[in-house]
C-alpha distance (Angstrom), angle and dihedral (degrees) to the residues before:
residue distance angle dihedral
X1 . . .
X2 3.76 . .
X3 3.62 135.4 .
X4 3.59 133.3 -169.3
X5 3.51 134.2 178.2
X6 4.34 116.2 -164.5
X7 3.67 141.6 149.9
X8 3.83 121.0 -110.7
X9 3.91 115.1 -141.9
X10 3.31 90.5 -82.2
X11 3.49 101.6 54.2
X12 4.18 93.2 -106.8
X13 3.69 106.0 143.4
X14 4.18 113.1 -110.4
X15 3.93 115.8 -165.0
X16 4.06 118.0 -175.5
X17 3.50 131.6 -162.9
X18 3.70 135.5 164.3
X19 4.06 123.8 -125.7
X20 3.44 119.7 -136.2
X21 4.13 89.4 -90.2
X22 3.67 86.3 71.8
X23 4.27 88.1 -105.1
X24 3.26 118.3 144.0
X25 3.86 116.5 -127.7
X26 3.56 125.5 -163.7
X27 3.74 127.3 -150.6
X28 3.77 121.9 -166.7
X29 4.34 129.2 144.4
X30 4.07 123.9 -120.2
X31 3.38 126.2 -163.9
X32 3.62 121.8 -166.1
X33 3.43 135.8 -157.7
X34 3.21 143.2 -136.9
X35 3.63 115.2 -103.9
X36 3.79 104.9 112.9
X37 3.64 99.9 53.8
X38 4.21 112.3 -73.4
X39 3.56 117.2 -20.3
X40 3.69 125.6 -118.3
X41 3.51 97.6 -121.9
X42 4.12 117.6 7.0
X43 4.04 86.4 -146.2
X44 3.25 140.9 -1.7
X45 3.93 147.9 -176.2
X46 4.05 99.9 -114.8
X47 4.08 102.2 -149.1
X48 3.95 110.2 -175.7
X49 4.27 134.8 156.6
X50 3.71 102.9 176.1
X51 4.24 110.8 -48.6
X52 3.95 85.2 -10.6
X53 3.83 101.7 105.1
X54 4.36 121.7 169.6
X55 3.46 126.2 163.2
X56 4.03 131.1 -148.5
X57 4.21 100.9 -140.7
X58 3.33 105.8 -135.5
X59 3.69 109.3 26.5
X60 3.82 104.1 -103.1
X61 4.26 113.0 -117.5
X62 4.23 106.1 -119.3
X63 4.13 83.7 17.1
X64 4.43 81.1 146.2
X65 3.65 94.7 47.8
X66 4.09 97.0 48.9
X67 4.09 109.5 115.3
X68 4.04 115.1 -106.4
X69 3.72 85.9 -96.6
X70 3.41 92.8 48.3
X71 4.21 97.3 58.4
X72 3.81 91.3 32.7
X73 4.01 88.0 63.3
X74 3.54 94.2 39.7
X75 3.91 80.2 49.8
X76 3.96 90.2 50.9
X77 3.46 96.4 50.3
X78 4.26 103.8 35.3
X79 3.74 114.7 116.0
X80 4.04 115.4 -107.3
X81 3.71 119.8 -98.1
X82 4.11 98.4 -130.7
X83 3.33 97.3 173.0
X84 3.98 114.8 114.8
């Protein structure tokens, strides 16, 4: 397994980290605001490996220092991001 920790453009922090299928998941938080009327979720832990996409509601503290294990069981057991 791999792991990665970067910064996207915009400074959000990106962790990677490979499942034991060889994918590649990445691991990254987004918070949304507000400007449509409440939000679904305030925050979330965005999970995604292609057009696999979970999400961790809220965004868990020390989410970038959890082991491999740690984020691929989180991974394992987020819930599915169905929207489109």
């Amino acid at each position: 397994m791999t792991e990665r920790v970067t910064e996207k453009q915009d400074e959000t922090p990106v962790r990677s980290v490979q499942d034991a299928q060889g994918r590649t998941w990445f691991a990254y938080p987004v918070i949304e605001g507000s400007k449509l009327g409440a939000p679904r979720r305030a925050s979330w832990l965005c999970l995604e490996c292609g057009p696999d996409r979970r999400y961790i509601s809220p965004v868990p503290e020390d989410w970038q220092k959890w082991s491999d294990a740690t984020l691929l069981h989180s991974i394992s057991s987020a819930r599915p991001d169905l929207r489109d």
